[in-house]
N, C-alpha and C positions, 0 to 999 in steps of 0.2 A: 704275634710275638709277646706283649701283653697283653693284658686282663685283670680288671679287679673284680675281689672277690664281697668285697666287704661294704661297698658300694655299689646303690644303681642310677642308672637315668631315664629312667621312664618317669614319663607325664604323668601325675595325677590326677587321676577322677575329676573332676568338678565342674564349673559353671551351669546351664541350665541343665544339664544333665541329671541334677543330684536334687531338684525343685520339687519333684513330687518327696523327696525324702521331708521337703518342711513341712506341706499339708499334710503326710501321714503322721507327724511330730505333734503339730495343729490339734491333730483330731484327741492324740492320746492327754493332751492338755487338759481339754474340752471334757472328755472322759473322768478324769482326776479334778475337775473343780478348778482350773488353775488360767490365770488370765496372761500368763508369760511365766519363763524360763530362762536361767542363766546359765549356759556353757562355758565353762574356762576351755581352755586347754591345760589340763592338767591330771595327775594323779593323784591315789589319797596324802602322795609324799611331793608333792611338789617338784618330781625330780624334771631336768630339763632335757630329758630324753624319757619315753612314757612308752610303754609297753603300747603293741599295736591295740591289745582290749581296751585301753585308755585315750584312743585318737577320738574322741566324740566329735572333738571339734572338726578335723577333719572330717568323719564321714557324713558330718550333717550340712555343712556347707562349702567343704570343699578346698578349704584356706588349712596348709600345710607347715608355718611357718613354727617359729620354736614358741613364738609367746603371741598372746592374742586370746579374747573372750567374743562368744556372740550372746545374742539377746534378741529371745522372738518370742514377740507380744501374739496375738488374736489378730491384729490387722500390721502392724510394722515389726521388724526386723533389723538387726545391723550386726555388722562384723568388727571388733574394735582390735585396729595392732597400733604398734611403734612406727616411728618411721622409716625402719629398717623396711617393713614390709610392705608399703601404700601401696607400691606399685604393682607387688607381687599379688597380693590379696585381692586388686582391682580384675586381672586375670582371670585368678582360679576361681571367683566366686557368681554366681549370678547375682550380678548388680542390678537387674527388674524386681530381684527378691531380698536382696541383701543389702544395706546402702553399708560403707566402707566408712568407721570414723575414727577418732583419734583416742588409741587407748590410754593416753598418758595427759596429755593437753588440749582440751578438757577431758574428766576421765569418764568412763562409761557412766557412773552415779548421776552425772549431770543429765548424760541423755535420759536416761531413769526417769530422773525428777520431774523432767519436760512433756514424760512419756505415755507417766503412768497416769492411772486417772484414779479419783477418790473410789474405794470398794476394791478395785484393782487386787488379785491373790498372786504376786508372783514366787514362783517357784525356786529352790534352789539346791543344788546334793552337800549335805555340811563337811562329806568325805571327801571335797573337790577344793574349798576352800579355806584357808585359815581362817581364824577368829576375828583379824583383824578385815579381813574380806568380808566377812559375812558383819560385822558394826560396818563399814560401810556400805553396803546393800542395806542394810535396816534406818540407817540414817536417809538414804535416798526415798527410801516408802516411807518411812514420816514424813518425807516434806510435801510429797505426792496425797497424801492421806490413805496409800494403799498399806497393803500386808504382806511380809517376808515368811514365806511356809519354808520349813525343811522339811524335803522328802523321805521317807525311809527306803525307796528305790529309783533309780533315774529315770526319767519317762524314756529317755534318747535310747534306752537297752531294750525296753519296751517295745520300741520299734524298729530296733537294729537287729535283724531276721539271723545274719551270718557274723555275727558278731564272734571277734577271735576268741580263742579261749586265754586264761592268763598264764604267762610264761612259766616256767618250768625250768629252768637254766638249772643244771646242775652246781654246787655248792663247791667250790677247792680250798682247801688251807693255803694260806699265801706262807712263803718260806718266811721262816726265821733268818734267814740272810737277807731277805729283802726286807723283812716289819721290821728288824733291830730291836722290836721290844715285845718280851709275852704277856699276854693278855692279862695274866693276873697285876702284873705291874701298872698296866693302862688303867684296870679300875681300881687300884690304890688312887690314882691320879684323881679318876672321875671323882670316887667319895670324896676327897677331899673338895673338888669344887663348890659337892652336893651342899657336904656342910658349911663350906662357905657361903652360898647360897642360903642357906637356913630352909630347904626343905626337904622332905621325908624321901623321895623318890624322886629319879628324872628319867621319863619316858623318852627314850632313842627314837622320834618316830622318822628320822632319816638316814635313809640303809647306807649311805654313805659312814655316817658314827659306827654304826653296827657292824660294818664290813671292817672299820679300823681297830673295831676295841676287841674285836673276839679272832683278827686277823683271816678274815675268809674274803674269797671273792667270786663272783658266780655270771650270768649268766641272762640275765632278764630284761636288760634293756639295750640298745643300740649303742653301740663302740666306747662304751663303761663297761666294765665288768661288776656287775653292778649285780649281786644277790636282795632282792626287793622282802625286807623283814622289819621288825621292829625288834626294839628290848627294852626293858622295863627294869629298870637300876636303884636298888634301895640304898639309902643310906648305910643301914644294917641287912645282913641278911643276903642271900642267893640271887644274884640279877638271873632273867627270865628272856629267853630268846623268843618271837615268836614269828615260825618264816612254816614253811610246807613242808611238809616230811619227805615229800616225793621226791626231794631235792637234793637229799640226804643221802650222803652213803655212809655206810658202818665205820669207816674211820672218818669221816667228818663230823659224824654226830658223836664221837666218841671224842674227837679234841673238842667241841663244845661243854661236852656234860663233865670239862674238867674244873670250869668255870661259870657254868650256869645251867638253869634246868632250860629245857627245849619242848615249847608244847607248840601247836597248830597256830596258826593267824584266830582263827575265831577263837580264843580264849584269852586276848588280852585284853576286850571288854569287860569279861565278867571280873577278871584280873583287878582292873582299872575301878572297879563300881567295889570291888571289897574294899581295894583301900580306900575310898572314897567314903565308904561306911564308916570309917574309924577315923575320920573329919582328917585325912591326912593333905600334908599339903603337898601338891605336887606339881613337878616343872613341865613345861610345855613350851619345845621351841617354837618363839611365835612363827618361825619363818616357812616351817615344814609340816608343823603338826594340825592334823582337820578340827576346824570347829565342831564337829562331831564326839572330839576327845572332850574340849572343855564341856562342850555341853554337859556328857556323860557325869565329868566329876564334879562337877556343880548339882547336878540333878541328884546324886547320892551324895550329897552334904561335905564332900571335900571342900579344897579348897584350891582352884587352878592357877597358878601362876603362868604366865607369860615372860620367855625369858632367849635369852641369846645363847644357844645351845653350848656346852662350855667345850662340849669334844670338837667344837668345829677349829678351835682356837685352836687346842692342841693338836690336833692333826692337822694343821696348816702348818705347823711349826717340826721342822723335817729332823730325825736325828743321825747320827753317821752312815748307820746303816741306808737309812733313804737317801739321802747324798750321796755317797759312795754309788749308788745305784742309778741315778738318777745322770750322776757323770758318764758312767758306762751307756746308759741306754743311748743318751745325744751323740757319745764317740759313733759310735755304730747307727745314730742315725743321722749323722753328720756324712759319715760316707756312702751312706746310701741315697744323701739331698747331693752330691758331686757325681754320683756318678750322672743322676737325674740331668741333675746344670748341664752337666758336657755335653750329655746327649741332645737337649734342649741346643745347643749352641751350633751342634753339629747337623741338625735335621730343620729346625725352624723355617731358617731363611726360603727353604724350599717350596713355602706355602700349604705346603700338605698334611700338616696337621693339626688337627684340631684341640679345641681345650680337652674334648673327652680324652682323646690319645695322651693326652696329657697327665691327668690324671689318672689313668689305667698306666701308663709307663712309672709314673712315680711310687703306685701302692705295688708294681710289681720287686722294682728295685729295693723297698723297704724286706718284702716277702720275700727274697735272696739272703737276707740276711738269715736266715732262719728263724727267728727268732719277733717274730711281729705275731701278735693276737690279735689286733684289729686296729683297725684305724681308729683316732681319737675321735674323732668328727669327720660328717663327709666336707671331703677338699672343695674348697673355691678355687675353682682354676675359671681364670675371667681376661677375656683379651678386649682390647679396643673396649667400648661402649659396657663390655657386661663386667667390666673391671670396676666401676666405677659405683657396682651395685653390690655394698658393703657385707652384705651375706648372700651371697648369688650360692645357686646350687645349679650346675649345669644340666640340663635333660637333654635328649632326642633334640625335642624340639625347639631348644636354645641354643643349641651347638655353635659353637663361630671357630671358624677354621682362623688358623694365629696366620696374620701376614707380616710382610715387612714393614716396617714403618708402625709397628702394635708395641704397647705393654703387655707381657703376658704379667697377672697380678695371681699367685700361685699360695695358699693357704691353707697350709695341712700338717696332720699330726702322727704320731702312733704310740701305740700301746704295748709297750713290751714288758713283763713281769717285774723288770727291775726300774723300769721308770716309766712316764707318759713325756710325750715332747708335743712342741706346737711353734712351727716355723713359719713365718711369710716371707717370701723373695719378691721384689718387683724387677722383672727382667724386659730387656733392650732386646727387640727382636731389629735386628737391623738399625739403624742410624735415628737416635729418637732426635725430637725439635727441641729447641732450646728451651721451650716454656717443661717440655718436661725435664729437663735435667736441673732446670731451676726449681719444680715443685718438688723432684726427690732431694735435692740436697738441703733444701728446707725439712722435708721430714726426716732424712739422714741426722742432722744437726742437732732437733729435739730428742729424736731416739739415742745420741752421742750424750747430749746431756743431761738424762735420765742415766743411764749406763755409768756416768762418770759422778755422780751424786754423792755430794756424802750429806748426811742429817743426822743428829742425834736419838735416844732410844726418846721414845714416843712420839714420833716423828707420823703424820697419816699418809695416806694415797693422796689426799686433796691438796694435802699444801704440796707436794713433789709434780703437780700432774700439768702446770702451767710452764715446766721446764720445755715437757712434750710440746710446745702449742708456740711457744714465744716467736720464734722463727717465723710461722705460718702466720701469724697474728701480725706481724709486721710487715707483710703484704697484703692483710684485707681475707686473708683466707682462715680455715680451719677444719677441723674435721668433727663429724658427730658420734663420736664412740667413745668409751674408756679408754685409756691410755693403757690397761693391764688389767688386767686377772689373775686370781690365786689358781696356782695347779698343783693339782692331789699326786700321790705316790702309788702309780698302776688305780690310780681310780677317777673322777671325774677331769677334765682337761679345765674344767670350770667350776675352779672351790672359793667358796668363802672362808672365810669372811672377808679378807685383807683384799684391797685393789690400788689402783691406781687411777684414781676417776675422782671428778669434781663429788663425788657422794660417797668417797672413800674415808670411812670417819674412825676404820681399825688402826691401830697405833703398826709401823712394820717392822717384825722382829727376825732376828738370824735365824737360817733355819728356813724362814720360806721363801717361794717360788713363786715370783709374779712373771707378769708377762710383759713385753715394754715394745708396743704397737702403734704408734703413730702412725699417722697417712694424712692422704690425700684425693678426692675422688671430685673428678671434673664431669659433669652429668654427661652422660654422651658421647664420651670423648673417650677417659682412658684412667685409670684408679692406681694409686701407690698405697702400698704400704709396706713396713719394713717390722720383722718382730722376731726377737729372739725370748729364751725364758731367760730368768736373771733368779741368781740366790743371793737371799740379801744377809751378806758376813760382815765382821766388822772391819771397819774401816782405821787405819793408822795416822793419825794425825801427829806430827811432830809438834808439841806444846798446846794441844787439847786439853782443855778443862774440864771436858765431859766426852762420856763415852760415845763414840761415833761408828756410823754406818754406812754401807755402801753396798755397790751391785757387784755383783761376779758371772758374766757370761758362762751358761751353759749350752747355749746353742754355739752348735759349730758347722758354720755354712758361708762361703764368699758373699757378699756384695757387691752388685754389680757396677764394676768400678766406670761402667761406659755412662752410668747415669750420672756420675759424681764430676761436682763443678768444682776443682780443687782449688782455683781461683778466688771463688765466694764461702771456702773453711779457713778457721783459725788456724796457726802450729799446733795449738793442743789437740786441734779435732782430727787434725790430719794425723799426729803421731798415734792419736786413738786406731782409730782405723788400719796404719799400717800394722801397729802392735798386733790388733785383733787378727788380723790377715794373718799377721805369720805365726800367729796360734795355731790357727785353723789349718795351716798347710805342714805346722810340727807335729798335731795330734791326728790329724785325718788322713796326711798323705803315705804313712806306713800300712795303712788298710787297703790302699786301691792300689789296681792294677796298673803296669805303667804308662799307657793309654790317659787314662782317668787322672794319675798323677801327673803327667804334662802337662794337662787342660787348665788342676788345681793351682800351679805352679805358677801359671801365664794369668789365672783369673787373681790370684792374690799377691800379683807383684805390686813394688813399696809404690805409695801414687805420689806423684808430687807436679805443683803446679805449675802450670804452663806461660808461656811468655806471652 
């Protein structure tokens, strides 16, 4: 009955099985002069989704997760993640060959320092790393008294026999109904940055900028439509696209070369080393672009800045047409998370199904719609125990059939032309215990008063993001993740620069999309979390002194009112909730069938508290 298309769940490669891949790694070291090697996980563009020719890190040891670097010395080796992934990484990797440390606290450079030994040649690709990565790799081998080499080729390709080839995704014009702005207008905006900035050029090297500013979308990496190019942006003068011609069809390349010349990826080196000749200064986002670029413009007497890319600001910031679109996309993917619920509600108890049917019922219901490109991310659908494991990705071999007495903790997105969404539901399979209907109403609570926020304009993620936490904080508890995330218009589910996190230091302006995700995760036991996306508009304050902000619900989806302790909420957070409720049952219940609208009807009556 369903099936996803866009998602799988088979098990990954790895653990001792992928060991002879390190001694044949070992040997091509050995070969090259080279006393260790650093593996990120990454591409030359930093993107959080990497073409499969870009998984090194997975095929060389085996650890799958979204972020994580290894490091294999001549006799030692390690895998460093977050702590999203300890548990995951300890699994997939051979720990005889790999030891498992902390990517963040302490960071890899300490193990480095610990590691290396004086003479020591470690290796590293400068197209894998930013500039800021590779000064701390070089700072750890000063302290070691070893030496930081940049490669001109990766040794890991060198030994990777069947290595993918690089994608090919064909290129589309995104509509002028859904961009709301043409391209030539985007780079009046950029120049004007440039010169604010005070320099000659700004290098695009994040395809995300380059799909916004020339409006295309394409085709290259996992559930982004995501066209993997650069562009090269002058002050004066013709900006330069530089992606694969293969990609191209005669009317793509044709709305291009209305606004910029279009040559091959291998020419925006030499690109980059002319201006570079003519002592030009030029921007470099530190967050995306390879130390490879700066090296480049330093080496031919430019002059490279390091800077906060400025399209990132402006395409975080949505204009009506992406709004307008963005609403559309949630209406219709609000009724395809109802129809999901109902059926969740009506099959669960039964004990027969499991997280995967779970998620193959949800991306089918989405794909009814007509109108879904891809999922945004693959779904965390996590019951009991694997709820609780904050980016769980379910396989074969993880499978937990949902029983009574479970949270199912359900996290998922999609991609439709006119917008991207991203929902978490925590749902009651049968009669939950009081300790969980106390941990969701505590994150209920935080997620109510985020939602209900107002702050003035220069207002960051960090100072709003203890709103999330205060509840959970005054039981002894908390959760380890951001509170939100920026989300793109039909492009990344996870943009910068704006958040909602203790490191959130962009000012949040009208216009953008965060995300507003509190939880709760009991190790073992059973995980909450609650997330809708939020546009942040202005806010009306009767006798305000200064202009004010606030959130506007774009997800539309029930909460499950059988977790909610109406008892232990305020009036305001109860009339929140009702209100929200009968949004969701005004805008979504004219799209479903009347099956489906009964269900929505019973899941979003007004709640009020009990004696």
């Amino acid at each position: 009955m369903f099936e996803a298309q866009f998602q799988t769940f088979e098990d990954a490669e790895g653990g001792v099985a992928l060991t002879a891949r390190l001694a044949a790694f070992r040997e091509e070291l050995l070969r090259r002069q080279l006393t260790g090697f650093v593996i990120p996980r990454a591409d030359s563009q930093q993107n959080e989704y990497v073409p499969p020719s870009d998984e090194r890190l997975a095929w060389l040891t085996g650890f799958t997760g979204s972020a994580g670097l290894a490091i294999a010395l001549t006799t030692e080796a390690a895998v460093f993640v977050d702590g999203r992934y300890t548990l995951q990484a300890a699994k997939q990797v051979d720990t005889t060959a790999w030891a498992v440390e902390s990517l963040i606290e302490p960071p890899p450079e300490s193990w480095l320092a610990s590691h290396l030994k004086r003479g020591d040649r470690l290796g590293f690709d400068p197209w894998l790393h930013t500039s800021a990565a590779a000064d701390r790799l070089t700072r750890a081998c000063e302290k070691a008294g070893a030496e930081l080499v940049a490669v001109d080729s990766n040794p890991v390709d060198a030994v990777w026999a069947d290595r993918p080839a690089p994608p090919l995704g064909p290129v589309k014009i995104h509509p002028a109904q859904f961009a709301g702005e043409v391209e030539s207008d985007k780079l009046t905006r950029i120049r004007a940055e440039i010169a604010r900035l005070k320099i000659d050029a700004l290098v695009l090297s994040d395809s995300h900028a380059v799909a916004w500013t020339f409006n295309i979308r394409g085709a290259d990496v996992a559930h982004t439509p995501l066209p993997l190019s650069y562009a090269l942006v002058p002050e004066d003068g013709r900006p330069t696209i530089f992606i694969d011609h293969r990609k191209l069809s005669n009317s793509v390349r044709d709305h291009l070369e209305k606004n910029a010349t279009v040559e091959e990826p291998d020419a925006l080196m030499p690109q980059l080393a002319e201006l570079a000749r003519g002592k030009a200064v030029i921007g470099l986002d530190a967050a995306t672009a390879a130390d490879a670029l700066t090296r480049l413009v330093a080496a031919e007497g430019g002059k490279p800045v390091r800077l906060t890319d400025p399209v990132a600001l402006l395409k975080a910031v949505k204009n009506p047409s992406e709004i307008a679109g963005t609403k559309a996309a949630h209406k219709r993917d609000g009724a395809a998370l109802a129809r999901f619920l109902a059926w969740i509600d009506s099959e669960a108890l039964s004990g027969s199904l499991t997280e995967i049917d779970a998620v193959e019922a949800l991306e089918t219901f989405r794909r009814d719609t007509g109108a879904l490109k891809d999922v945004s991310f693959p779904t965390i659908s996590g019951t009991g125990p694997n709820g609780a494991i904050v980016h769980y990705r379910v396989t074969r071999k993880s499978n937990r059939r949902i029983a009574p007495g479970d949270l199912l903790l359900i996290d998922s997105g999609a991609q439709y032309e006119d917008g991207t969404t991203d929902v978490t539901r925590t749902i009651a399979i049968g009669e939950p215990t009081a300790e969980m209907r106390d941990r969701f109403t505590r994150v209920l609570r935080g997620h109510i008063a985020i939602s209900r926020a107002a702050f003035p304009d220069g207002t960051t993620g960090a100072q709003i993001d203890v709103l999330a936490r205060q509840f959970l904080w005054q039981a002894g508890i908390d959760f380890e993740h951001g509170t939100g995330h920026g989300v793109g218009s039909y492009l990344s589910v996870h943009e910068g620069p704006a958040r909602i996190s203790k490191l959130g230091t962009t000012p949040l302006k009208r216009g953008m999309i965060l995300s507003n995700e509190p939880g709760y995760y009991k190790a073992d036991a059973f995980g909450i979390r609650i997330e809708n996306l939020e546009l942040v508009v202005e806010k009306i304050i009767e006798g305000a002194e200064k202009p004010m902000n606030g959130f506007e619900a774009l997800t539309l989806a029930p909460i499950d009112r059988r977790l909610i302790n109406a008892n232990r909420i305020s009036k305001q957070e109860l009339a929140w909730i009702n209100a929200y409720h009968a949004r969701v049952r005004e805008e979504i219940g004219p799209l479903l069938d009347e099956a489906t609208r009964m269900w929505l009807y019973a899941a979003t009556e007004p709640l009020v508290p009990q004696d």
